[in-house]
C-alpha positions as CSV (number, residue, x, y, z in Angstrom):
1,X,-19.5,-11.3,-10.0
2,X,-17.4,-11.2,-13.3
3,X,-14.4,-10.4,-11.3
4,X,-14.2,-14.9,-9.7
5,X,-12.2,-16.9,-11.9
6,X,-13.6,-19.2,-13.8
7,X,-13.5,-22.3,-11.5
8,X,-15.6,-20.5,-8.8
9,X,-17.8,-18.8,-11.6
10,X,-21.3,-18.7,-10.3
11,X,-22.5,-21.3,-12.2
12,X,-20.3,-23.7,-10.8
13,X,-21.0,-22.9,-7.2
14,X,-20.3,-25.1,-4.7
15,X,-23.8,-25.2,-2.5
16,X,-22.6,-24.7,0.9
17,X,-22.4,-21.1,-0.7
18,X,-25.7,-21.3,-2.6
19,X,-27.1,-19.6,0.3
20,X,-25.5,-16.4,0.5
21,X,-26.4,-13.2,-1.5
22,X,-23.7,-11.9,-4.3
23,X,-21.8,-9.4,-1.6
24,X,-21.7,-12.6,0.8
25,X,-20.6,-14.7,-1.6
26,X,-17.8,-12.1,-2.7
27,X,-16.4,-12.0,0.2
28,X,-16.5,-15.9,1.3
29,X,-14.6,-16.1,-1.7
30,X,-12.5,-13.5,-1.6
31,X,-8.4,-14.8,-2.7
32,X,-9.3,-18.2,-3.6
33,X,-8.5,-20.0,-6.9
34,X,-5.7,-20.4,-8.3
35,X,-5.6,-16.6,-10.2
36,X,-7.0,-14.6,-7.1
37,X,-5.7,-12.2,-5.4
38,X,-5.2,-13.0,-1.7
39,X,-4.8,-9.6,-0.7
40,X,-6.3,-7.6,2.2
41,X,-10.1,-7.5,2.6
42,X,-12.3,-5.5,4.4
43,X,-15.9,-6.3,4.4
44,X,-18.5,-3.3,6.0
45,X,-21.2,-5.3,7.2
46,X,-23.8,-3.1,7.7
47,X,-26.6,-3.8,11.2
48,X,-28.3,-7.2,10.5
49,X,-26.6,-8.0,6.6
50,X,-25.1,-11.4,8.2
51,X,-21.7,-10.6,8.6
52,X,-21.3,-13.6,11.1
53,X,-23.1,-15.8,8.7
54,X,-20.6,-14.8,6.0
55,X,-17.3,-14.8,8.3
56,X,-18.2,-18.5,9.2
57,X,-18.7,-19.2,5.4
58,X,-15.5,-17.6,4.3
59,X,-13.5,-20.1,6.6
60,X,-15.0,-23.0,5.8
61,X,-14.4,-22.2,2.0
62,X,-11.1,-21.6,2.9
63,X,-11.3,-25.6,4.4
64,X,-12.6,-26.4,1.4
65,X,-9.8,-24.8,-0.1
66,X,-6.8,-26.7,1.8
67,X,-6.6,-24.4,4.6
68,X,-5.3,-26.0,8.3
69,X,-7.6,-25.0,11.0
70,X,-5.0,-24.6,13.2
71,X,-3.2,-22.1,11.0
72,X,-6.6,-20.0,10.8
73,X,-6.1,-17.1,13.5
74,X,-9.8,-15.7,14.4
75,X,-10.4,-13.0,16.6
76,X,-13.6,-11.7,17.9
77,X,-15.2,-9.4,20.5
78,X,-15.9,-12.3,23.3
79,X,-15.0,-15.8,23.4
80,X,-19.0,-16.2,23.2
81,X,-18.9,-14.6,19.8
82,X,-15.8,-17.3,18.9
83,X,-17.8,-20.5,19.6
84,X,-20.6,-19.5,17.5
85,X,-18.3,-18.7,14.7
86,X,-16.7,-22.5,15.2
87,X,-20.4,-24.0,15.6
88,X,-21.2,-22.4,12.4
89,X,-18.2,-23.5,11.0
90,X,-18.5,-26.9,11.5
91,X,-22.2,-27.2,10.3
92,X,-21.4,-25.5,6.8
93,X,-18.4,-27.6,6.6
94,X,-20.7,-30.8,7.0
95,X,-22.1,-29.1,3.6
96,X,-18.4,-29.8,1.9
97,X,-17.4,-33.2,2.9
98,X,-17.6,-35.9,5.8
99,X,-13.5,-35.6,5.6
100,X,-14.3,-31.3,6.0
101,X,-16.9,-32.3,8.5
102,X,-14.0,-33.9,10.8
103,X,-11.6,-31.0,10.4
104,X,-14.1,-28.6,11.6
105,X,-14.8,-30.7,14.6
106,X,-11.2,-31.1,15.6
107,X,-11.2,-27.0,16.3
108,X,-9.8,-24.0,15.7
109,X,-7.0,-23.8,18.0
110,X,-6.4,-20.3,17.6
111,X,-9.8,-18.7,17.6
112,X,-10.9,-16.4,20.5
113,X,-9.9,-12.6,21.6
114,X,-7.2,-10.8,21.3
115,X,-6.6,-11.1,25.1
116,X,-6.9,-14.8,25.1
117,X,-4.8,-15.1,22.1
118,X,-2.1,-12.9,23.6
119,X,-2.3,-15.1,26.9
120,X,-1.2,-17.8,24.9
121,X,1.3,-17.0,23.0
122,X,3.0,-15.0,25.9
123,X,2.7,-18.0,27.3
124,X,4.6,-19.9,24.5
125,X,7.2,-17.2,24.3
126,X,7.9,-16.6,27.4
127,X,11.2,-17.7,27.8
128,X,12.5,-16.1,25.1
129,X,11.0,-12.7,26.1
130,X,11.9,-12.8,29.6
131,X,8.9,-13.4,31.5
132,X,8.3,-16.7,33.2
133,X,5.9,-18.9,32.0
134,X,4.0,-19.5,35.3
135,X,3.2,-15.4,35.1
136,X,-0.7,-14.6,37.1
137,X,-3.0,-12.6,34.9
138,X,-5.0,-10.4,36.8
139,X,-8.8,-9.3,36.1
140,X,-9.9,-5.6,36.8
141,X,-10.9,-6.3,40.1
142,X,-7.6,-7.4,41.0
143,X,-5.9,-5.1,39.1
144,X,-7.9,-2.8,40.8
145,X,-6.6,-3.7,44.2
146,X,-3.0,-4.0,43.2
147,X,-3.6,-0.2,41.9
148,X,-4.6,0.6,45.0
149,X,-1.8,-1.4,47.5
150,X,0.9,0.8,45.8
151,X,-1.8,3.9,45.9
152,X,-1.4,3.5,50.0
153,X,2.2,2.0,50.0
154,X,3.3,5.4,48.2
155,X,1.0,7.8,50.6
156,X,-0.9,8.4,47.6
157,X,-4.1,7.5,49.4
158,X,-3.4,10.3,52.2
159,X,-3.1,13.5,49.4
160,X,-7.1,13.9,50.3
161,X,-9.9,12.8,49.3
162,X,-9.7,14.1,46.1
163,X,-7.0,11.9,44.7
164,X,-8.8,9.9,41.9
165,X,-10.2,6.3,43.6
166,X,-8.6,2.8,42.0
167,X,-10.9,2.0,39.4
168,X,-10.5,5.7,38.5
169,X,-6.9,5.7,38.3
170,X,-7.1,2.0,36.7
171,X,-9.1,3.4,33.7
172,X,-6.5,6.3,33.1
173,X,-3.5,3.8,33.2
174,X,-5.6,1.6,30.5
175,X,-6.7,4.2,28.4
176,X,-3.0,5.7,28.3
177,X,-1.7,2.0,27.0
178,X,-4.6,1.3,24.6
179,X,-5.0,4.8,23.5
180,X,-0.9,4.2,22.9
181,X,-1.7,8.8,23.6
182,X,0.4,10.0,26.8
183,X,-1.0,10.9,29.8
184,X,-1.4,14.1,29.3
185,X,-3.1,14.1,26.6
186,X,-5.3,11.3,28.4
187,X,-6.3,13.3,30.9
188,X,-6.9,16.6,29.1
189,X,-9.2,14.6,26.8
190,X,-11.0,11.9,29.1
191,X,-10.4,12.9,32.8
192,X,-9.9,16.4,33.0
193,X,-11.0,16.7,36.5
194,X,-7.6,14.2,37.6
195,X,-5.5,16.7,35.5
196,X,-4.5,18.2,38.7
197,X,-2.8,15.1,39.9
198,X,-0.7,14.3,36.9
199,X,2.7,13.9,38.7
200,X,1.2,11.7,41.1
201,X,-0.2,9.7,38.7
202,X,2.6,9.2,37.0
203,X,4.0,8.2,40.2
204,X,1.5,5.7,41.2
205,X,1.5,4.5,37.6
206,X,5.4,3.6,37.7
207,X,4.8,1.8,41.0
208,X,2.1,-0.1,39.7
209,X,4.6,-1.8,37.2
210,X,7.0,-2.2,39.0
211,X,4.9,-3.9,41.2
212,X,3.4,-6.2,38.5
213,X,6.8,-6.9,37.7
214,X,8.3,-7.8,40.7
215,X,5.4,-10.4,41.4
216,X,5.6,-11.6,38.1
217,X,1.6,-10.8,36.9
218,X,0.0,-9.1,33.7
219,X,-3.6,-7.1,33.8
220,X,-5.3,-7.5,30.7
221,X,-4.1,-4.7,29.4
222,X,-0.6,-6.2,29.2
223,X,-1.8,-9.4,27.1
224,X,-2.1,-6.9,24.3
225,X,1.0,-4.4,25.4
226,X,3.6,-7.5,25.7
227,X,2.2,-9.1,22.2
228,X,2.8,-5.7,20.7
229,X,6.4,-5.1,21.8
230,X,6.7,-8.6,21.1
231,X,6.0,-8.2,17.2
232,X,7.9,-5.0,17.3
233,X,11.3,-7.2,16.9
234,X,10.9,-8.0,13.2
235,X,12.3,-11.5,13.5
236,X,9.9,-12.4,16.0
237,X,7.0,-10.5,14.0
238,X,7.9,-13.0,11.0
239,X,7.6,-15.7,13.0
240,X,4.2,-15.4,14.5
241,X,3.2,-14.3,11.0
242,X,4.4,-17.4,9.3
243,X,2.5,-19.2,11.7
244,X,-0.8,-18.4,10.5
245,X,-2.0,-18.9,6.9
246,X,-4.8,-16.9,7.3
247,X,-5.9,-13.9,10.3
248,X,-9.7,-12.9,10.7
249,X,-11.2,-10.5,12.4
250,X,-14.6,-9.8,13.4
251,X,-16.0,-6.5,14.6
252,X,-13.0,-4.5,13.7
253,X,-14.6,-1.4,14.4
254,X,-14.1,-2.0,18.2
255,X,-10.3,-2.1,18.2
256,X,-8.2,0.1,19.8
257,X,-4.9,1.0,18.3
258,X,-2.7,-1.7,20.1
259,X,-4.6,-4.3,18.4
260,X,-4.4,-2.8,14.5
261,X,-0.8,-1.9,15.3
262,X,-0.7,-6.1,16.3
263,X,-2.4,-7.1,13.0
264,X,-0.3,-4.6,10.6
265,X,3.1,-6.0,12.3
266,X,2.2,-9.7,11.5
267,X,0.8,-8.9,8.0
268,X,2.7,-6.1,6.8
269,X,1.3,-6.6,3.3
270,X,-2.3,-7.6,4.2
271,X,-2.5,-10.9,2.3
272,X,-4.1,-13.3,4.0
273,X,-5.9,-11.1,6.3
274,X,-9.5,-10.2,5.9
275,X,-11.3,-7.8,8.9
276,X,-15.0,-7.1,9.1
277,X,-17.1,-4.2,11.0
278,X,-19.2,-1.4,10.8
279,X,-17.8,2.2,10.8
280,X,-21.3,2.9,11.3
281,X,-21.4,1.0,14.8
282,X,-18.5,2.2,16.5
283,X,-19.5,2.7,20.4
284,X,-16.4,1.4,22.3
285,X,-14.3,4.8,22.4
286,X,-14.4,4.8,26.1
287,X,-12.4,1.9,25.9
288,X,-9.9,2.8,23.9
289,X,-11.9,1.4,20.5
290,X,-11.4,4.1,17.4
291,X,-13.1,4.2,14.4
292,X,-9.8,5.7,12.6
293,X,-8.6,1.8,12.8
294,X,-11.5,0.3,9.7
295,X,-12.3,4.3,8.1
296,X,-7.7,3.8,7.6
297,X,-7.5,0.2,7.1
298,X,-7.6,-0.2,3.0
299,X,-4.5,2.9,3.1
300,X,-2.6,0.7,4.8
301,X,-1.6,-1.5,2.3
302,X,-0.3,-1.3,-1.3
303,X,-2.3,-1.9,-3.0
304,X,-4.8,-0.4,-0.9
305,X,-7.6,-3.2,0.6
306,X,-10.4,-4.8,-1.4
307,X,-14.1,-3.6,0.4
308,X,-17.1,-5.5,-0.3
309,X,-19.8,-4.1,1.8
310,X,-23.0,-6.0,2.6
311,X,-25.5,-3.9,3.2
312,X,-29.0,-6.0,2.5
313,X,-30.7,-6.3,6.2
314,X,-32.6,-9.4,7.4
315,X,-33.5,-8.0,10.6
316,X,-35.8,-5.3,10.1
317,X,-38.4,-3.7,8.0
318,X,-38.0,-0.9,5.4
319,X,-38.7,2.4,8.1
320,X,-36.4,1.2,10.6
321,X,-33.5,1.1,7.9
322,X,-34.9,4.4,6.5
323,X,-34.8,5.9,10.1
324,X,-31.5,4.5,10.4
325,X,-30.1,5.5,6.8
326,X,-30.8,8.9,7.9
327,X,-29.0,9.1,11.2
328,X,-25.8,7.6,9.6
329,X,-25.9,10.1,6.9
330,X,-25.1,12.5,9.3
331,X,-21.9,11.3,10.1
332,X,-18.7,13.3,8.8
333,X,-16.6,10.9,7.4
334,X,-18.0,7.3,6.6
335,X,-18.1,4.2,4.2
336,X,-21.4,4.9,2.1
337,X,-23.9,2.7,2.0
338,X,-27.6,2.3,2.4
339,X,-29.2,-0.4,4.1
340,X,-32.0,-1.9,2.5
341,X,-34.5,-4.8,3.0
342,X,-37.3,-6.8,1.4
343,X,-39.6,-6.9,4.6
344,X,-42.2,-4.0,4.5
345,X,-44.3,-3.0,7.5
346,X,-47.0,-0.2,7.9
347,X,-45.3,0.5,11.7
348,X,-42.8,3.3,11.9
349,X,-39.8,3.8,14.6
350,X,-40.9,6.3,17.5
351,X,-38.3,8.9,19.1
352,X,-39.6,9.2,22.9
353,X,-38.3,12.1,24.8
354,X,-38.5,11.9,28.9
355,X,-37.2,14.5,31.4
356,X,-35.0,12.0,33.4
357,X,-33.9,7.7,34.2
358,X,-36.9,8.0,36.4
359,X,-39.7,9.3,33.5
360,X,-38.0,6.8,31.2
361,X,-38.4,3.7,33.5
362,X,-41.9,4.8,34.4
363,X,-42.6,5.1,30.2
364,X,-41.0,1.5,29.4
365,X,-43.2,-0.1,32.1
366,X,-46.4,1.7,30.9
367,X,-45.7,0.6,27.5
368,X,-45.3,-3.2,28.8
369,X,-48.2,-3.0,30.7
370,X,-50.4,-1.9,27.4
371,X,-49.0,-4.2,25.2
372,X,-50.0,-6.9,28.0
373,X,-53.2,-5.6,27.9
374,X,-54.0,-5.9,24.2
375,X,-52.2,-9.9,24.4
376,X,-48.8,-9.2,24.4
377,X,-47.2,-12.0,27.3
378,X,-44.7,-10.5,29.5
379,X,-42.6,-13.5,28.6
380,X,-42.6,-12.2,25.1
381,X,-41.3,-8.8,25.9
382,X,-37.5,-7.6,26.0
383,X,-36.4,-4.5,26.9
384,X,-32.6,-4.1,25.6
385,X,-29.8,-1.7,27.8
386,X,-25.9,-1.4,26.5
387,X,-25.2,-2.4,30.0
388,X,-26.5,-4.3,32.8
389,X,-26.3,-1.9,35.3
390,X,-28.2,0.6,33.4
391,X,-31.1,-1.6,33.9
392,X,-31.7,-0.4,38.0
393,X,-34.2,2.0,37.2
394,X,-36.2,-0.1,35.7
395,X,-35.8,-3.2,38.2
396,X,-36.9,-0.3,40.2
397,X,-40.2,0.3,39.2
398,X,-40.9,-3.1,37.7
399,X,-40.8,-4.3,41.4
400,X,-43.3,-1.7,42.9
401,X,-45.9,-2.5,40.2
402,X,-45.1,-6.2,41.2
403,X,-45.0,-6.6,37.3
404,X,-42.5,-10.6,37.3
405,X,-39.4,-10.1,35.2
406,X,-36.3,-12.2,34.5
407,X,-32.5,-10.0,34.0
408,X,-30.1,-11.8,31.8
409,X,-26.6,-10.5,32.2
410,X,-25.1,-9.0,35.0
411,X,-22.1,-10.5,37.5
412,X,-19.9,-12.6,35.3
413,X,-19.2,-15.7,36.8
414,X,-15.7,-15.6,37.7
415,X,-16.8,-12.3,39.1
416,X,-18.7,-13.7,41.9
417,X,-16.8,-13.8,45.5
418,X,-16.9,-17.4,46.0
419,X,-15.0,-18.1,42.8
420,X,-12.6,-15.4,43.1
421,X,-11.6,-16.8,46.6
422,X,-11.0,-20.3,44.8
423,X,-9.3,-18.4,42.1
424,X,-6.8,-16.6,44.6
425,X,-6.1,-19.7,46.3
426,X,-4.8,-21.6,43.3
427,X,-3.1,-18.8,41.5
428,X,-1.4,-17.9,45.2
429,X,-0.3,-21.7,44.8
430,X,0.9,-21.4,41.2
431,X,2.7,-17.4,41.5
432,X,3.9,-16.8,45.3
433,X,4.7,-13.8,44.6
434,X,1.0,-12.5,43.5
435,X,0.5,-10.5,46.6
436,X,-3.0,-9.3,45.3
437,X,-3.9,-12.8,45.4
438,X,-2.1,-14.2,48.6
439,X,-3.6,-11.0,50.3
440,X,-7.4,-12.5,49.7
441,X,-6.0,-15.9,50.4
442,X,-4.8,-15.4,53.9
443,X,-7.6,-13.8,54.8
444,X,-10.1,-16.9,54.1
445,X,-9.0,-18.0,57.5
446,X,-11.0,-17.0,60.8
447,X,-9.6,-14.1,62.8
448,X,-7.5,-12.8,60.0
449,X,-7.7,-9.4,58.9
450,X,-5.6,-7.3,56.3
451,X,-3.1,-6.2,58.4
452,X,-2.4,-9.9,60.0
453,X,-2.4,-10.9,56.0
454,X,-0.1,-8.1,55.3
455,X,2.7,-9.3,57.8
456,X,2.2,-13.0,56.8
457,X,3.2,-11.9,52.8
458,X,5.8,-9.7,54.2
459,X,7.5,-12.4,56.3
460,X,7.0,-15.3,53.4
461,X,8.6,-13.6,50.6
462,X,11.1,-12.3,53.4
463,X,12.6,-15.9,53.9
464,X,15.0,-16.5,51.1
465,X,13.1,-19.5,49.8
466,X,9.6,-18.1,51.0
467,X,8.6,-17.4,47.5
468,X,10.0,-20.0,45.2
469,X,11.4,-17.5,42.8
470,X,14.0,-15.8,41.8
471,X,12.4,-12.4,40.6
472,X,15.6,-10.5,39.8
473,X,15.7,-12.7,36.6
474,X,12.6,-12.5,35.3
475,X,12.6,-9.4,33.3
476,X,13.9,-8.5,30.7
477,X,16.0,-11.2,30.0
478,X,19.8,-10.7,28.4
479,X,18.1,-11.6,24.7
480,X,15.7,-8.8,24.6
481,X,17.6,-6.3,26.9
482,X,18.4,-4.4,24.0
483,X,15.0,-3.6,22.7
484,X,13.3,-3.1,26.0
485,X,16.1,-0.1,26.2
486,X,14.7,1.3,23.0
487,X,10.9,0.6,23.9
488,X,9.6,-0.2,27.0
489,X,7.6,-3.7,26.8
490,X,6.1,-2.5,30.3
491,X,6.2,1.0,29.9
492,X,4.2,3.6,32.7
493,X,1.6,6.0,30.9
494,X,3.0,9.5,31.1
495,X,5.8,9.1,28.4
């Protein structure tokens, strides 16, 4: 570590770090001291090298340091993923002081996902962008039904059969604005069979915003596409840049291009901002997710990005990682490294092959049944799937052996019907002119079906003062007219 100045020379340590191995503890200390370089940094944290550990440890150094928690912007993958960060946070940072100790525990303000972090500062800017600050975000599912009230209202829904259904015209719209690729080329590459309805789509698509619009609601797609227009004005890029003293960013791998273009137009010259990932783990692409955004990220900057890549595992034994360094080898273009590990084991990885979902359930539950035979507990078997609903199969067949299993995951909770009908009610109360919500509203009440619904909305927001609002003004406003000319803050996919 002969590159640390000399007051952080290992040998004077401080032992909240004492912990870490040399790459960790080259990255938690990455631009501190008073002759580093606070440049970028981009650490590839290979599968089960403690990236998280080391993330947490780099902020609370930079605590230690003089840092403000609430100028520390940190973006993960889920909010879960955020308040583990905070909780390891504030445990190291008991390490440093009791005065540290009480920083940490006042929170990170600005910690969460780039969605929730958009929310807010849309929120904050509102006014100044043209959107009014009482705006409804909607979830899939609603966005899903608004997709498919202006899918009817434009006869779209009566073309045949064949017209793509909501949630397949939802995910076109969404991967045309995170893909930032037009739709075209969105359909050519990702929904070939819909190419036929391009015009159409485009159609519905430009509806579909106007609609948003006009009742005055963001998908989550939005909460990125305003924030990046947003920072797109230079002035108000330097603004939101100045606000944070330091921007960190865990599994960067998984963003899609609106989100690196976000983090490029706050920090134009990288300092302050750190980013860690995995090229090596990229599997969001059918979200929008590239791995282009961490393979590019050090040519981004001048000077290019410092990369410190952890790549000692504390997860598993020696021929899992040589299994593994072997399958990433393969890849074409890559950060090198070779995951290695002290833990030794005489077991090797298996590669099963079945015929179908079916064979493969019927294998896992054979397997479970063996290892419960030689005094392996049920209760201390997991069987692990990307996605909850890839796990039917298997409930399947666990249920006509009557073998007892538990499934974690699944419905979110603000998923569920009940709390989406509370939901609808309070955000019909706050936003009168969310007609996605005051559509599930109305029809709470007995004897009230979607057409009755659709006649009540129409008469309330008939009335002159039915909705409260005065939607005309609402976007763009005359300060930001200009640039919406130039680029669309709410543009329709199909440019």
């Amino acid at each position: 570590m002969s590159d640390l100045s000399p007051p952080l020379a290992k040998a004077a340590l401080p032992d909240y770090l004492a912990g870490l191995n040399t790459a960790q503890r080259e990255a938690a200390l990455h631009g501190c001291g008073p002759h580093a370089d606070a440049g970028p940094l981009l650490v590839i944290a290979g599968a089960g090298s403690g990236k998280t550990n080391t993330l947490a440890h780099r902020v609370a150094h930079l605590l230690a340091q003089g840092a403000d928690p609430a100028q520390i912007l940190l973006l993960t993958f889920s909010r879960r993923a955020a308040d583990e960060m905070i909780r390891r946070v504030q445990r190291i940072a008991a390490k440093v002081s009791p005065r540290h100790a009480r920083l940490a525990q006042g929170g990170f303000p600005w910690a969460g996902t780039f969605h929730s972090v958009g929310a807010r500062l849309l929120r904050e800017f509102a006014g100044r962008i043209g959107l009014d600050p009482a705006f409804t975000i909607h979830d899939r599912e609603d966005s899903g039904d608004l997709m498919n009230l202006v899918r009817h209202e434009r006869g779209l829904s009566a073309k045949g059969k064949r017209f793509p259904l909501k949630g397949t015209c939802l995910a076109i719209y969404s991967a045309a604005v995170n893909t930032q690729a037009s739709l075209t080329e969105v359909l050519q590459t990702r929904f070939p069979w819909c190419a036929g309805w391009a015009a159409e789509l485009r159609e519905l698509f430009l509806g579909y915003v106007e609609a948003k619009q006009a009742q005055q609601v963001l998908d989550y797609d939005d909460l990125l596409l305003y924030w990046a227009q947003m920072v797109a004005e230079p002035d108000l890029a330097r603004e939101l840049g100045a606000r944070f003293s330091h921007i960190l960013v865990d599994e960067f791998q998984d963003t899609n291009r609106l989100q690196a273009g976000l983090l490029r137009a706050m920090r134009p010259d990288g300092r302050g901002l750190t980013v860690v990932g995995d090229d090596a783990q990229s599997i969001y692409s059918f979200r929008g997710a590239t791995v282009r955004n961490i393979l590019d990220f050090p040519a981004h900057f001048e000077p290019p990005a410092r990369i410190v890549t952890l790549d000692r595992n504390y997860r598993s034994t020696k021929p899992i990682l040589a299994a593994a360094n072997e399958v990433i080898a393969l890849a074409k273009e890559r950060y090198s490294k070779d995951l290695w590990s002290e833990r030794t084991s005489a077991q090797k990885p298996q590669i099963i092959s079945v015929r179908d979902e079916v064979d493969q359930a019927t294998y896992v539950t054979d397997q479970i049944l063996a290892r419960r035979e030689v005094g392996t507990q049920l209760k201390s078997q997991a069987v692990l799937f990307r996605s909850a609903s890839h796990s039917v199969r298997l409930e399947i067949e666990l249920t006509r052996r009557n073998i007892p299993f538990v499934k974690f995951g699944g419905l979110k909770f603000l998923e569920a019907r009940h709390v989406k009908d509370v939901l609808s009610i309070l955000r019909w109360a706050q936003n009168p002119l969310d007609r996605v919500s005051g559509f599930r509203a109305i029809q709470l009440l007995a004897g009230i079906g979607p057409k009755t619904a659709g006649r009540v909305l129409d008469n309330v927001c008939a009335a002159p003062e039915g909705c409260g609002v005065q939607a005309s003004g609402m976007w763009p406003s005359p300060a930001i007219r200009p640039l919406v000319a130039s680029r669309p803050i709410q543009p329709a996919p199909g440019r």
